[in-house]
Structure formats: C-alpha cells, structure tokens
PLY file of the C-alpha trace (Angstrom):
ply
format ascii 1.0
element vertex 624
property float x
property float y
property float z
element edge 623
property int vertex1
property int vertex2
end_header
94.77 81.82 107.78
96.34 79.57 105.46
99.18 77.41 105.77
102.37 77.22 102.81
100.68 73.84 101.78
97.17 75.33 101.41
98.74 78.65 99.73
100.73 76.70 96.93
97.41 74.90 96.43
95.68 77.99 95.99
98.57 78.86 93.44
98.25 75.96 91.75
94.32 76.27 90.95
94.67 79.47 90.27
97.21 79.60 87.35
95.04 76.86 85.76
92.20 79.09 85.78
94.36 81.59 84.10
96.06 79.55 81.98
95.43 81.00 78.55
95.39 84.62 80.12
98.95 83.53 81.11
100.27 81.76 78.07
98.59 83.53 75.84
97.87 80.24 74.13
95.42 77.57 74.39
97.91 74.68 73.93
98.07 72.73 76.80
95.49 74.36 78.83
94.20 72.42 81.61
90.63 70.95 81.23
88.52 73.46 83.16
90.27 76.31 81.70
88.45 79.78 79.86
88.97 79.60 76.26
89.13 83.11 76.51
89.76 86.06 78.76
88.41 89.42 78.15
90.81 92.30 79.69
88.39 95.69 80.59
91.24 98.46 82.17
89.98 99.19 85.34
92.00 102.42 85.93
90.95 105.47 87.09
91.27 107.22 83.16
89.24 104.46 81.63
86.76 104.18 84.98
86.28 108.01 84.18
85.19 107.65 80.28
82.59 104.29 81.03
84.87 101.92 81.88
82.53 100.32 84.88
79.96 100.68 82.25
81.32 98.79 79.75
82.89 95.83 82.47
79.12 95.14 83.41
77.60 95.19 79.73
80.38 92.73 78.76
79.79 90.30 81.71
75.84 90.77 80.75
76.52 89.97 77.65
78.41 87.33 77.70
76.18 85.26 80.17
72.94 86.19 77.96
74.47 84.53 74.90
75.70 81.48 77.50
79.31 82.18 77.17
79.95 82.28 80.78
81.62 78.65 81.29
83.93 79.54 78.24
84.95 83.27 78.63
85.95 85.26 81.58
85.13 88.84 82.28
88.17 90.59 84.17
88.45 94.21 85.36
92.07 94.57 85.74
94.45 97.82 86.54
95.60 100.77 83.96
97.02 98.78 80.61
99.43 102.15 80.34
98.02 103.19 76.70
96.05 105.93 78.63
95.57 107.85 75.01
93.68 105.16 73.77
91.00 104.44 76.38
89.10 102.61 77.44
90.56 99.66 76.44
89.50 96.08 75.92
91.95 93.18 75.60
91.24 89.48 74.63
93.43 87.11 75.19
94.73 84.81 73.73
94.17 86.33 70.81
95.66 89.56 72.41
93.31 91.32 69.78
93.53 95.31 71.58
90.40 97.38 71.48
90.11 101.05 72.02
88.43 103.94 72.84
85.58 101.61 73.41
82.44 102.45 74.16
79.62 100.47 76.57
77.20 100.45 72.65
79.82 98.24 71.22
79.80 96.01 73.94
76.98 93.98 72.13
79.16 93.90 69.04
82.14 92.61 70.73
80.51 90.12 71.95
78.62 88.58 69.16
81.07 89.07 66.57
84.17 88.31 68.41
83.37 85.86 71.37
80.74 84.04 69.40
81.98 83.76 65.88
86.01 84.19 66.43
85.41 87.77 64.21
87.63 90.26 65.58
85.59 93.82 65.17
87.88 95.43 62.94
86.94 99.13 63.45
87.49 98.70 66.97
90.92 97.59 66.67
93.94 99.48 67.51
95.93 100.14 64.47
99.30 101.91 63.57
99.59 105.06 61.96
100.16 103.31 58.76
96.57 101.86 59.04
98.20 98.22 60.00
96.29 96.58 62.86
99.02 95.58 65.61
97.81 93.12 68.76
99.39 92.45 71.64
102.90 92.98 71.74
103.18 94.18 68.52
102.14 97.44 69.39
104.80 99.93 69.14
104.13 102.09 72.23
105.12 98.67 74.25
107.47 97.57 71.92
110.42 99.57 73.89
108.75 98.89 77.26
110.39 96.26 79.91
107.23 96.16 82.65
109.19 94.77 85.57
106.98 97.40 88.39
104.15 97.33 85.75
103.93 93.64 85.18
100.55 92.36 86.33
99.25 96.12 85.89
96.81 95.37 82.93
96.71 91.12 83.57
95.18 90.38 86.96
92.19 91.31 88.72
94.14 93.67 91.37
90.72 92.81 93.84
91.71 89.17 93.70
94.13 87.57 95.72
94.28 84.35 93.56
95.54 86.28 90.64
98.27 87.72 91.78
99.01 84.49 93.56
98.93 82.81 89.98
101.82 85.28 88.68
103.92 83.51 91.73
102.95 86.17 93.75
104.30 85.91 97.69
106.40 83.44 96.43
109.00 86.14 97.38
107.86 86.70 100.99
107.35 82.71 101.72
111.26 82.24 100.59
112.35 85.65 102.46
110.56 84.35 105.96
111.25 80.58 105.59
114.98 80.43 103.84
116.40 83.63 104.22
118.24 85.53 106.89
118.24 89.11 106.68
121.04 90.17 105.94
120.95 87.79 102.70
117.72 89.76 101.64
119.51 93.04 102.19
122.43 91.37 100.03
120.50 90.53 97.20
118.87 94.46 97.29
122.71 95.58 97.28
123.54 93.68 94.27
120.54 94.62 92.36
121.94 98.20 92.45
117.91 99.35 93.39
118.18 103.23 93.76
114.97 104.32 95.37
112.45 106.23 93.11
110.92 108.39 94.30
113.59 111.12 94.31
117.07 111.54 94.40
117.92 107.59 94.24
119.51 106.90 97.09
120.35 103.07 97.09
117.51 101.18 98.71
120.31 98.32 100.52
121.97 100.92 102.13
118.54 102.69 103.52
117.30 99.07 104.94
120.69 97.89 106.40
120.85 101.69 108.40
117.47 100.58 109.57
118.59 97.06 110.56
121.45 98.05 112.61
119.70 100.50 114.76
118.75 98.94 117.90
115.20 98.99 119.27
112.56 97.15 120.02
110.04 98.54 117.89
110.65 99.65 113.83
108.55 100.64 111.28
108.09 100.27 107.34
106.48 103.14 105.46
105.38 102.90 101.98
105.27 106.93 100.82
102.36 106.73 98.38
101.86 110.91 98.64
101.98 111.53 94.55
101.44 115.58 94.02
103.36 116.02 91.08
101.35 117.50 88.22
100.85 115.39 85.48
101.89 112.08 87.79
100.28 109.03 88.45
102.54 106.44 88.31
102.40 105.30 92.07
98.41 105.70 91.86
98.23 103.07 89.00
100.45 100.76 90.77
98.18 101.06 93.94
94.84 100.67 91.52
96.60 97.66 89.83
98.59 95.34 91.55
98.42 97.09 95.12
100.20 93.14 96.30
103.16 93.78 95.00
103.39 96.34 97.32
102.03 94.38 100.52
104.64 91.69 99.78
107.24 93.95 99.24
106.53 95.80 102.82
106.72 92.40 104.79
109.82 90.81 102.89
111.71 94.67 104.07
109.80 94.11 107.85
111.42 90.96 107.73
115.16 92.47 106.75
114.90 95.39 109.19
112.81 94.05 112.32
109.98 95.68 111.57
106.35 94.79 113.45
104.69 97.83 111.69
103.71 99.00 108.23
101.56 102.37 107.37
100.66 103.20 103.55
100.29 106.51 103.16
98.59 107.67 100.57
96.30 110.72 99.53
92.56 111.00 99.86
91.57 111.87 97.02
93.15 108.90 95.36
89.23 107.06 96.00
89.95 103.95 93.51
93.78 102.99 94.67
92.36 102.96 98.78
89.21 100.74 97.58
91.71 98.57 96.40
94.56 98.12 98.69
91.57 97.72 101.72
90.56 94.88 99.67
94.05 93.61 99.32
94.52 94.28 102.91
91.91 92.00 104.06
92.63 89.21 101.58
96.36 89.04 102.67
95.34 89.12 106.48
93.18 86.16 105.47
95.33 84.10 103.22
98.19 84.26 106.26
100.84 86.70 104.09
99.72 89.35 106.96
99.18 89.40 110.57
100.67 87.02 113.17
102.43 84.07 112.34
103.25 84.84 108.88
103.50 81.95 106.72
104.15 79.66 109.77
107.42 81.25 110.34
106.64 83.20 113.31
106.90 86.49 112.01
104.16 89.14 112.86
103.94 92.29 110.64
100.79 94.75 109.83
99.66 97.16 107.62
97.39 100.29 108.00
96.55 102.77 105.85
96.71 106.50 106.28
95.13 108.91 104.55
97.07 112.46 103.60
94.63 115.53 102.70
96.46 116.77 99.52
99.96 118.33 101.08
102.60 118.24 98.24
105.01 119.00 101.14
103.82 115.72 102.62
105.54 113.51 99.96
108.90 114.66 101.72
109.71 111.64 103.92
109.86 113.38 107.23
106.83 115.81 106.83
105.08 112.50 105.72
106.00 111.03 109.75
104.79 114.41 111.38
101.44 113.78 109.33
101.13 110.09 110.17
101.72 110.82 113.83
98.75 114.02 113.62
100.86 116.88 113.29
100.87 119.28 110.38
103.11 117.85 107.68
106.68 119.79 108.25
109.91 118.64 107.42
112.16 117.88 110.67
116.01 118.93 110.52
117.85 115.65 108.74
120.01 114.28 110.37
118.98 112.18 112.31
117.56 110.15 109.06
114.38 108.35 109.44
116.56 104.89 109.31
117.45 105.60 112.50
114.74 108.14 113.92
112.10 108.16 112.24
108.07 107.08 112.92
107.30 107.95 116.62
111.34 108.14 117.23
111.83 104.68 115.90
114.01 103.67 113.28
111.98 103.35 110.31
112.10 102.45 106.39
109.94 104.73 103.92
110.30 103.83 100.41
107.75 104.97 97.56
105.32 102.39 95.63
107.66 102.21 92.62
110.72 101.12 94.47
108.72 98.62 96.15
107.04 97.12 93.86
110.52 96.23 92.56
111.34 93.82 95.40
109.46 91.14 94.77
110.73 90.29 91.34
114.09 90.76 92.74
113.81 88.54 95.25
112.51 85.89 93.04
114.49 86.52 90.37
117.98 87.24 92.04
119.86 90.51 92.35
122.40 89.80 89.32
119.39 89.42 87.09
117.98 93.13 87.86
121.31 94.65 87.72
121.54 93.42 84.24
118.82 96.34 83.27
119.88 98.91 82.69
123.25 101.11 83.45
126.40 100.87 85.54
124.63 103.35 88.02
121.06 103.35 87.21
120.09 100.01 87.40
116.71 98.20 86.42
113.67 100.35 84.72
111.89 103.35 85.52
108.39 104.15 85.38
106.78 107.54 83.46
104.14 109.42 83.08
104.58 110.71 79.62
102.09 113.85 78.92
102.07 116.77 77.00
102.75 117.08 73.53
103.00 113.72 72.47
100.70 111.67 70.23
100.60 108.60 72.90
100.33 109.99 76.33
100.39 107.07 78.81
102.14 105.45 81.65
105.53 103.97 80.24
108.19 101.84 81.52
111.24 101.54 79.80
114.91 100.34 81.10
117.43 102.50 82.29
119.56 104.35 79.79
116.71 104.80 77.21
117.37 107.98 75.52
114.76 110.61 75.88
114.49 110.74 71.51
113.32 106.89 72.15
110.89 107.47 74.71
109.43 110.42 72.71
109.24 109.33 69.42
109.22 105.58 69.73
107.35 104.65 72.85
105.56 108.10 72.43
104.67 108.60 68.59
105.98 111.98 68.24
104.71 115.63 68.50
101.13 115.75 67.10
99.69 118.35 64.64
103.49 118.57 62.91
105.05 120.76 65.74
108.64 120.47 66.79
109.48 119.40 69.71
111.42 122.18 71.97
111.85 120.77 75.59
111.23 118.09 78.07
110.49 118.34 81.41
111.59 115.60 84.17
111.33 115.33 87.78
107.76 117.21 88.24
108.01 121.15 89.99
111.91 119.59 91.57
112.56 119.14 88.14
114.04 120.86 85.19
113.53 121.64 81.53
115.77 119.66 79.19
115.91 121.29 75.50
115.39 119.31 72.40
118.96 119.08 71.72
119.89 116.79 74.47
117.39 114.17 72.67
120.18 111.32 72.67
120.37 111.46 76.58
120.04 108.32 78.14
117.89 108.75 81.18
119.80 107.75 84.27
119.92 109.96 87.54
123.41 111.48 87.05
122.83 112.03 83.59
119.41 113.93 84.44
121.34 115.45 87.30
124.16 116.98 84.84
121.67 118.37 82.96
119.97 120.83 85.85
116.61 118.37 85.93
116.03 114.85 88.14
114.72 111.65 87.94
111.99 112.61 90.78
109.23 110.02 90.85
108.93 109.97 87.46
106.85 113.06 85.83
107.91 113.08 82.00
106.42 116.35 80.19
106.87 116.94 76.79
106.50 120.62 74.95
106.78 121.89 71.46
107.38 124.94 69.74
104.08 126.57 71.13
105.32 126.74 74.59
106.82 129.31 76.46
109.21 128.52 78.95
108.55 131.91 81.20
105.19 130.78 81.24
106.40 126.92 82.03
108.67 128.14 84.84
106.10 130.70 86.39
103.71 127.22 86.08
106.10 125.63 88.05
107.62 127.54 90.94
103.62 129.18 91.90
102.81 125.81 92.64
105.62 125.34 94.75
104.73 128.42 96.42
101.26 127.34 96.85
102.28 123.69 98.62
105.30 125.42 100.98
104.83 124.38 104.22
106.20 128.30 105.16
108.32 126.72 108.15
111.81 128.28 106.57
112.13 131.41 105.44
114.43 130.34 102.58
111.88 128.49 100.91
108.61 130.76 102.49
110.22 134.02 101.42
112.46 133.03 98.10
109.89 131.12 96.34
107.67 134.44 96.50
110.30 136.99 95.57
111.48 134.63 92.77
107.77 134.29 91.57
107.53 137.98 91.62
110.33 138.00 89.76
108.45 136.07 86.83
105.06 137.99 87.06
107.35 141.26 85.78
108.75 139.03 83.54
105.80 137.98 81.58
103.91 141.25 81.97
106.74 143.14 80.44
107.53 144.92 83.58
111.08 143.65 84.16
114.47 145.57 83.90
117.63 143.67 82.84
119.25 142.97 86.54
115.72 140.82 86.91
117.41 137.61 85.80
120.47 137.73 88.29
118.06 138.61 90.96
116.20 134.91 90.09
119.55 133.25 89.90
120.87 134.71 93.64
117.43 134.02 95.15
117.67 130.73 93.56
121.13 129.45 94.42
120.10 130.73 98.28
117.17 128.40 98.01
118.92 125.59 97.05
121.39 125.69 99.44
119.70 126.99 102.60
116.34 125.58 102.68
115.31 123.31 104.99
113.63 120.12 103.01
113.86 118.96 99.34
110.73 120.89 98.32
112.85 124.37 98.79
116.13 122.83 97.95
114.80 121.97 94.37
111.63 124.46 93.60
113.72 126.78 91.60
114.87 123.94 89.47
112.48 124.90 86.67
112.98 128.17 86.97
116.86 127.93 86.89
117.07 125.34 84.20
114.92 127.28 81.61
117.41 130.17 81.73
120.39 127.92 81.70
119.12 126.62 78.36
116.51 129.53 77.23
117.67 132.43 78.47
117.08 134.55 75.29
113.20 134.06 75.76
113.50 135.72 79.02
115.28 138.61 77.76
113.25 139.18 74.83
110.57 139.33 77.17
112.67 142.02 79.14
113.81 143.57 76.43
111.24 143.40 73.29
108.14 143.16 75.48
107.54 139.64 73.32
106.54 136.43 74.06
107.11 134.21 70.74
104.97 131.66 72.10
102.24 134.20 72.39
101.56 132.30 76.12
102.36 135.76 78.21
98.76 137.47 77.40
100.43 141.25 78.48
102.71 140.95 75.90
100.63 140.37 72.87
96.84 141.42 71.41
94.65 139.94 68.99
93.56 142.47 65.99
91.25 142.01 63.21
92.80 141.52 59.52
90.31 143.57 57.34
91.10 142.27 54.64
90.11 139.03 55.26
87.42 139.64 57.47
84.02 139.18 56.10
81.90 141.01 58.83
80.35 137.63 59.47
79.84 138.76 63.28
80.78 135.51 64.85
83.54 136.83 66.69
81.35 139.54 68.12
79.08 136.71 69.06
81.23 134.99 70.94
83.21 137.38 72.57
82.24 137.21 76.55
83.20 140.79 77.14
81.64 142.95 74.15
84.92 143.62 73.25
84.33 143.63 69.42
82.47 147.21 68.57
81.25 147.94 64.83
78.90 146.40 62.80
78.29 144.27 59.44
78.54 147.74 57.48
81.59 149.59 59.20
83.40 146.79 60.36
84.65 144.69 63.32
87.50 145.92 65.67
88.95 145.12 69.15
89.31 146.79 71.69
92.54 145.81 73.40
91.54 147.92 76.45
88.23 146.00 77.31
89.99 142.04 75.49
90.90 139.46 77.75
92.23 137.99 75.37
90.85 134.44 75.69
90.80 133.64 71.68
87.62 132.63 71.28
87.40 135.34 68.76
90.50 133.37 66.95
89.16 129.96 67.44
85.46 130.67 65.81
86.63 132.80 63.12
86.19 130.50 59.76
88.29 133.26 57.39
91.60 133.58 59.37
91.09 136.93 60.37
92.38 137.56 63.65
95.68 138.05 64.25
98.24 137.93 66.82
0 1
1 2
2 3
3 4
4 5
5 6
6 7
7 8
8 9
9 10
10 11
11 12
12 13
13 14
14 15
15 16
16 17
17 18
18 19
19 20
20 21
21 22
22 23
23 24
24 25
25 26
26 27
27 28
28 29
29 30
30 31
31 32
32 33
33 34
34 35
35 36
36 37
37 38
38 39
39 40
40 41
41 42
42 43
43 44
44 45
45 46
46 47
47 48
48 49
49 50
50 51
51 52
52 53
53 54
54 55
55 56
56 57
57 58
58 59
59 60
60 61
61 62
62 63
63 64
64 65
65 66
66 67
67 68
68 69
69 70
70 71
71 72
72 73
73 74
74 75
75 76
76 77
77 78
78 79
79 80
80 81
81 82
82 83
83 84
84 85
85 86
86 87
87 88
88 89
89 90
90 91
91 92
92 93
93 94
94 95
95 96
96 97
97 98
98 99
99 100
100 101
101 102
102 103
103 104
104 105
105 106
106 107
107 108
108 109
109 110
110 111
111 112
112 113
113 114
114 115
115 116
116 117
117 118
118 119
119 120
120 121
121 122
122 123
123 124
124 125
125 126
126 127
127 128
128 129
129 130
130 131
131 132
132 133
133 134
134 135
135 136
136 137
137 138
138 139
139 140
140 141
141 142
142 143
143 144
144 145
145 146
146 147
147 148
148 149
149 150
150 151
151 152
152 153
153 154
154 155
155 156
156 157
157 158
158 159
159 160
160 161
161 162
162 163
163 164
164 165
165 166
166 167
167 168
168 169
169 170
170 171
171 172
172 173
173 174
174 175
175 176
176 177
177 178
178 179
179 180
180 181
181 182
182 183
183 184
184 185
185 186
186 187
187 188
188 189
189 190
190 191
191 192
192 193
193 194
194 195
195 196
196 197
197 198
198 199
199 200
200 201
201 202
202 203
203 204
204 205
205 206
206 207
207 208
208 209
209 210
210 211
211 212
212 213
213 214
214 215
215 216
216 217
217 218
218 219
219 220
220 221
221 222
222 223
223 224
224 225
225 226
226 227
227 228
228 229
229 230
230 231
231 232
232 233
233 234
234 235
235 236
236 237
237 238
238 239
239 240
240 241
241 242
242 243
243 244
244 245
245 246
246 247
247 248
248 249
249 250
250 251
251 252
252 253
253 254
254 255
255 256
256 257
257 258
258 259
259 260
260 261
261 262
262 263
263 264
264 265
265 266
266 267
267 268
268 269
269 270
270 271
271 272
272 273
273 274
274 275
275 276
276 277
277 278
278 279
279 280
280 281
281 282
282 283
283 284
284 285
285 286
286 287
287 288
288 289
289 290
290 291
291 292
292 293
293 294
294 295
295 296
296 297
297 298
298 299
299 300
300 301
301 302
302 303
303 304
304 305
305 306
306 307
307 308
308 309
309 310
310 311
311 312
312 313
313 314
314 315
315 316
316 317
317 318
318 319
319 320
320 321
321 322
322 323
323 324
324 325
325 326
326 327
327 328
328 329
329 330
330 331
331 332
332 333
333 334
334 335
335 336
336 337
337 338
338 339
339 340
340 341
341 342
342 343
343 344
344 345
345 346
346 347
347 348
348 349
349 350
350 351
351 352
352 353
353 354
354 355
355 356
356 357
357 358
358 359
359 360
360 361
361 362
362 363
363 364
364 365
365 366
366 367
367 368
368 369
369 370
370 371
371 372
372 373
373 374
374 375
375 376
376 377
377 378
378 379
379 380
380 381
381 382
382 383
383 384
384 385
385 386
386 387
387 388
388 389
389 390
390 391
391 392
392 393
393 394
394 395
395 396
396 397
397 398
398 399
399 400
400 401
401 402
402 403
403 404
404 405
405 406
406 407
407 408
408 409
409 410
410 411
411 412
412 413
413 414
414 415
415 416
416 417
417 418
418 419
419 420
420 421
421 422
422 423
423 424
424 425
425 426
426 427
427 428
428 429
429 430
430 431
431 432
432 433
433 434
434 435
435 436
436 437
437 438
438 439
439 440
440 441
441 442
442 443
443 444
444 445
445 446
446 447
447 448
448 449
449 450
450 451
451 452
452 453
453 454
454 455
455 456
456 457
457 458
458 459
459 460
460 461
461 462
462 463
463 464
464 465
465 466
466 467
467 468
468 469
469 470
470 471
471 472
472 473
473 474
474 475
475 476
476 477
477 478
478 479
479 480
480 481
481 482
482 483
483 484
484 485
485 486
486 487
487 488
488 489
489 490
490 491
491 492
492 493
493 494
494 495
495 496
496 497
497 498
498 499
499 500
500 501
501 502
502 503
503 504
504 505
505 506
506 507
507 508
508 509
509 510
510 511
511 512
512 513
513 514
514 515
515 516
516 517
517 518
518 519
519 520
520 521
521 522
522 523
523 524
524 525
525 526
526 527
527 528
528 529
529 530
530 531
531 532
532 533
533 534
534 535
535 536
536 537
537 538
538 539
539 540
540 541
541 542
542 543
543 544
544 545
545 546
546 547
547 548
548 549
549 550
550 551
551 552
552 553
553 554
554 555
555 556
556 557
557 558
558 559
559 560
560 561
561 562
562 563
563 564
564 565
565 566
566 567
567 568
568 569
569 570
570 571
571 572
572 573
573 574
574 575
575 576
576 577
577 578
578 579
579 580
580 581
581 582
582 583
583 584
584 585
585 586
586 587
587 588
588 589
589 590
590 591
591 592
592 593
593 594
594 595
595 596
596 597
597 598
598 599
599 600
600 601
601 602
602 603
603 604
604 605
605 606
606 607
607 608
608 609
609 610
610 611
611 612
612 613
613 614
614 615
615 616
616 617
617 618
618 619
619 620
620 621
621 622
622 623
C-alpha cells in the first residue's frame, strides 16, 4: 500500500513519461521522455478485426529497428470511431490511421517512426479527400469527452496512466478534505441525472442513502448493458475501468458505505479482464482496501458476474441476482436507497453516471452544470448505429440536436437514402421521425416525444425501413427477456406481439391497432418493473408518428419497405432477363423452374423469399 506522498510521486513520474502523449507536443518534455507514442485501440471491435495482432507486430517492430528507448507502444481502450477500425494513433503528431491491418505494421513503422513520413494511404481522410488528424476530424469535432476522456489515451491495464491524467486525485481530496455532505453538495449542484434510465438526480439518490441509518451500506455499480446495439458502459469498463473504481469509493465515502459489487455480464470477457486488473492495482496502490489513503476509510470492491438477463439491468432484479436468486424485480417502494442489497440501504448507479464523478469532483459542480441544459446537465454518451456513414461511440453535450449528431458527428445516411426515423432509449425506447431533426436531446424533450434517454442506444433508419417490422423487432425481444413474474408484462407483451405478427402477415382487421394501444396503455401503467412499464414504447411510438404504415399493412396488404416478406414476392421481368441461370443457381430452394430456352419463373409457393435471386442477378431482372 502506498502512502499520499508515495502516490503523488507515482503521479509525478508518470505524467513525465507521458508527457508528449499528454501535450501533444514535444516542447518542454522532460529528459527521459518518448518522442513518440503510438495509440493501438484496444477495444473489443478493433480486438475482433486484428487489433492484438497488430499491438504485438508494432511493439516487434519497433524494438527490431531499435526504436524502443524513443517510441512507446500503448494498447489503450475504444477511440469511439468504431467505423473506421482498427485504428492507430501517433502522437504528437496525432497523425490517425485506419482500418489498419497487422501487413502494414512494417510500413508504419519504417516510414513513419523512422523517417517522420506519415503513410499517406493509411490516413484517415474527409469525404472531400482532405487528410484531417487529431482533432480535426469532424466526427469529434462536436464531441465534449468528459465520461470518455482517457478512453482512447491511457493504457486502461495501467495504474500509472490513469494516475498521470490526475486520476484519484478526486478520491484523495473526497477522504482527506471533504465531509460528506460537501461531496453530496457538489453532486447537487452539478445537476448529474443518472444515466442509465429515467435520470433521476444522482444527489438526491446518495443523500436518501446517507440518511438511512445502519451499520452496514452498499455501493453498486449496474454494469448489466442488454440493449441491442449498446455498448457504451462496456467501452467505459474496457477503457478506463478507474474512473469507475474512484468514483465507487468517493460515493462509499458520502453514503457510509464498506461495500462495493460491479455487476456486470459474462459475456462481456475483455471489460472483466480489465477491471480484475484494475482491481488489484488499486488494492495495491492504497485507493482500495483498508485504510484508504491514510484516512481511515475501508471500502471494497467485487465483481459479479450476470448470465445475460436483460431484466437484470433493472436495479432491484440486479440485487435478487447479486444475492443468488433469479433476477426479479421487488415491489418499489421501499427504494434500494433505503432497502436495498441484503436489506441494506444501498446506492446503484450505472458506469456512465459514474464515471462522471470524478471530473466533478475535481473540477467543481458549477463547472459541469455549465454543459449542457437547464435540466439536462453535462454530456451524454451514444452508441450511434444504423444507417449512418460513421457508426461509433459518441459523446456530445446536452441539448445537441439529433440533425447534429446525425449528420455532423455521424456523416449522414450512406448510399443517398433519406433518413426516416431515429430510435432512442434501446427496446424502452421510442421511434422519433425525421421531422423532429432540430430536437435537442435532453430527457424531457425525449420524454415529450414518446422515446427516452435510456442508457444511451441511438439507432438511426432510412427510407428502407419498416417501422412494423422495427416495432415487432422491438417488443419480441422484450418478450423474450420478461422475467414472467406479472401478468401485465408476461401476458400483454405476448398479445401485443401477436398483435404485430397479423400485422405484418396481412392477417389483421382494422380494430387491431386499438387493441395494441389498450394492451399497451395497461402495460405501462400496471406492470410491475420498468422493463413492462416501457416495452410497448416502440410499439406505441411508431403508430403515434407512422400510423399509416400500419394500416396500409391492414388495409392494402403492403409493406412499402418491402421488410414484411408475406406481403410482397419477387417475380422475374422477362424482358430484361437474359436466361443467364444465375438466379436458378443460387436459389437454396429450387424455386426458379424453366430453363435457358423457355425461361425462368418463380414460384411464390415454394420462395422464401431471401433475395439472393435479386442480389446475383447482373440485368435487374427481378422485381419486387
């Protein structure tokens, strides 16, 4: 264990090693110090496409041409730009590489770290051709990385680095000049909402927890991400998994807490590694354990591991599961603040939200509350996917409207498409049509519109979607994850799914949609946990603002975004078919009778229609 003298020392050494990492200049660098850094994302997106590969061939590399006293090798957390991967950052020259592959380690190496020759085809560069480092890049050039901030700069399986970007400075101040209930002041005035939901102000959640009496509390950090498309909290775990150690002592400290449990799910392999190595480097450095810091203060951490339960992400099925019971939601109130883990009062907030605290801390309450709006305050993280040219994990401040975070952070809607919707909020959320672009994105704002903020799922669709099919998407998986202990939820997600299938298999009658909307509204207000209170969200929202899809569905037996396969059939054109025979050669059902001299047809009894007929034909003959 080390004391506050040995830690700042440890600091100290530390941010001269990373100096021109840092800076992002070498003016002024201590003597010592790399000339250069070399960034390899370390995520799990870029791990997946050679991204361990290409970390060892650089470090390889670099020692066989005797660069290793002069340039440093780092394997950091997800840089955000996930559309571009794997990516490979030198600073300072904060020349951006992507899509990298491990054969042009060699390359990089000789060209750039040798000579000083950037390798120009590796570059990123602009739609307009123009090579942008750094900062420059547009997809950042909107971003505030507050949560995000050493995501992308520090080795996240080095103590050291994190404790060069003044990390536990926060913590030391919080247990060796700060009483509680100043922490719990400064959290009030930043105007922190919690993110991993509804936003319920994180002050008010710790101060309920404070003023319960007992002699044993706990501090949960709810790292159960489910949400399709999401993996926001994952990166944060993969990348700077401190932030969120520091931030789980500095609350112990405001609420009493002895305690801490991450949970987080199993099959999130590369964010556990990560945060056991952080665990054991923060128990040894003296920010964990017994007498934190020298201040007296004891707090622990442990990690659990969840097996995949969406309903688990709920704060009190995620207590039943910790304590080895199935993961149901218990009857609120009383709220965890004041019985919660094991019947003890008990904090759970998500990765995002903590991750938050330290920088608050250091920083001062007034200065978050500056970002953002009058009720949202600070920035919010996303996972923008779908149908936009730059697909990645985002942060932007509160208030930025979704047209910026489409077009600006995002690049647009490839291929020339129009955009038609965005979804927010994951399966709790709704679908927000293309003419709310200007909305800023705040949680009332969101809230007005039928979606959420949720934990921060941001889906974008174009004109080749169909929202039946989106909300059918949507609601099955909440009926797959229901926990089935109320009925509201067990029984109305089913009937309402039901309602769908007919829907999109042309089946439906016209009272179909005021069936959805009764079985709906009784969800919502009757079920037991969020999950039921919020699955028909999609479902709702997409008639709100497309209802005349579903009714020329019920109506026309049509699906205009040819996504609802009973309601459409692929025929061949004659007149532009040439009786090649590669549709009848790639057809996995024999579907396509005839031959070269009498022609091709299909037969829409035996068609599945999966389109590969469509997709190999070179002479546009098949038709929809």
């Amino acid at each position: 264990m080390k004391t506050r003298n040995e830690l700042a020392a440890v600091r100290a050494a530390a941010k001269a090693a990373l100096y021109t990492r840092l800076q992002g200049t070498m003016d002024g660098a201590p003597e010592g110090a790399y000339r250069r850094h070399v960034l390899v994302c370390g995520g799990t997106g870029c791990e997946s496409c050679n991204g361990a590969a290409i970390h060892g061939a650089l470090q390889r590399a670099v020692e066989v041409r005797g660069l290793g006293r002069e340039v440093k090798v780092i394997k950091t957390g997800c840089f955000g730009f996930c559309e571009k991967g794997p990516i490979v950052k030198i600073m300072p020259d904060f020349s951006f590489y992507v899509r990298v592959k491990p054969e042009d380690v060699e390359e990089i190496v000789r060209e750039h770290l040798a000579e000083g020759r950037p390798v120009e085809r590796l570059l990123y560069k602009e739609e307009d051709g123009t090579v942008a480092r750094g900062g420059e890049i547009k997809f950042y050039g909107k971003q505030q990385r507050i949560v995000l901030r050493n995501c992308g700069l520090i080795n996240p399986e080095d103590i050291t680095e994190y404790l060069a970007t003044d990390g536990y400075v926060a913590l030391e101040r919080v247990v060796t000049e700060m009483k509680a209930e100043q922490v719990i002041e400064e959290l009030k005035v930043s105007g922190l909402r919690g993110r991993g939901g509804a936003g319920y102000p994180t002050w008010m959640k710790w101060q309920n927890a404070r003023r319960t009496k007992s002699e044993r509390k706990y501090v949960v950090c709810n790292a159960d991400e489910g949400d399709p498309g999401a993996y926001m909290d994952r990166s944060v775990l993969e990348g700077d998994p401190h932030a969120v150690l520091e931030a789980m002592a500095i609350c112990a400290k405001a609420v009493g807490a002895q305690q801490g449990y991450i949970y987080v799910r199993a099959e999130y392999g590369l964010a556990i590694e990560r945060l056991r190595i952080a665990l054991e480097q923060a128990y040894a450095h003296g920010v964990l354990g017994e007498n934190i810091l020298g201040s007296g203060m004891r707090f622990d951490v442990a990690v659990r591991l969840g097996a995949g339960a969406f309903v688990c992400g709920e704060e009190t099925a995620l207590l039943e599961s910790i304590e080895g019971h199935r993961g149901t939601p218990r009857p609120r109130p009383p709220y965890p603040a004041n019985v919660g883990l094991f019947q003890q009062p008990t904090v759970i907030n998500n990765v995002e939200t903590l991750a938050n605290i330290p920088t608050i801390i250091r920083n001062g309450g007034a200065w978050f509350a500056r970002i953002g709006t009058e009720s949202s305050r600070g920035t919010k993280v996303f996972a923008l996917t779908g149908k936009v040219k730059n697909s990645g994990l985002i942060e932007v401040p509160m208030g930025t409207t979704l047209r910026e975070i489409v077009y600006d952070v995002g690049g647009g809607i490839p291929n020339g498409k129009a955009i038609k919707a965005i979804q927010t909020g994951g399966p709790s959320g709704g679908v927000i049509p293309a003419s709310f672009l200007d909305t800023p994105v705040d949680y009332e704002t969101l809230k007005e519109l039928g979606s959420m903020m949720g934990s921060g799922g941001m889906i974008v669709m174009d004109e080749d979607d169909c929202m039946v099919d989106i909300a059918k998407f949507y609601l099955g998986f909440c009926v797959d994850e229901s926990c089935g202990k109320c009925a509201p939820c067990r029984i109305g997600g089913y009937q309402m799914l039901e309602s769908l299938k007919k829907i999109s298999e042309g089946r439906a009658d016209a009272d179909e949609i005021q069936r959805i909307r009764r079985v709906g509204l009784a969800m919502s207000k009757a079920s037991l946990c969020g999950l039921g209170q919020t699955a028909a969200n999609p479902v709702i929202s997409t008639l709100k603002y497309f209802e005349d899809e579903y009714r020329e569905h019920i109506e026309e037996k049509k699906c205009r975004a040819k996504k609802c396969r009973a309601l459409f059939s692929y025929t061949i054109v004659q007149e532009r078919c040439k009786r090649c025979g590669l549709c009848v050669k790639k057809c996995p059902v024999e579907a396509i009778p005839g031959d070269r001299k009498s022609g091709y047809r299909i037969d829409t009894v035996k068609c599945i229609k999966c389109g590969q007929c469509m997709a190999v034909c070179p002479f546009n003959a098949i038709s929809m």
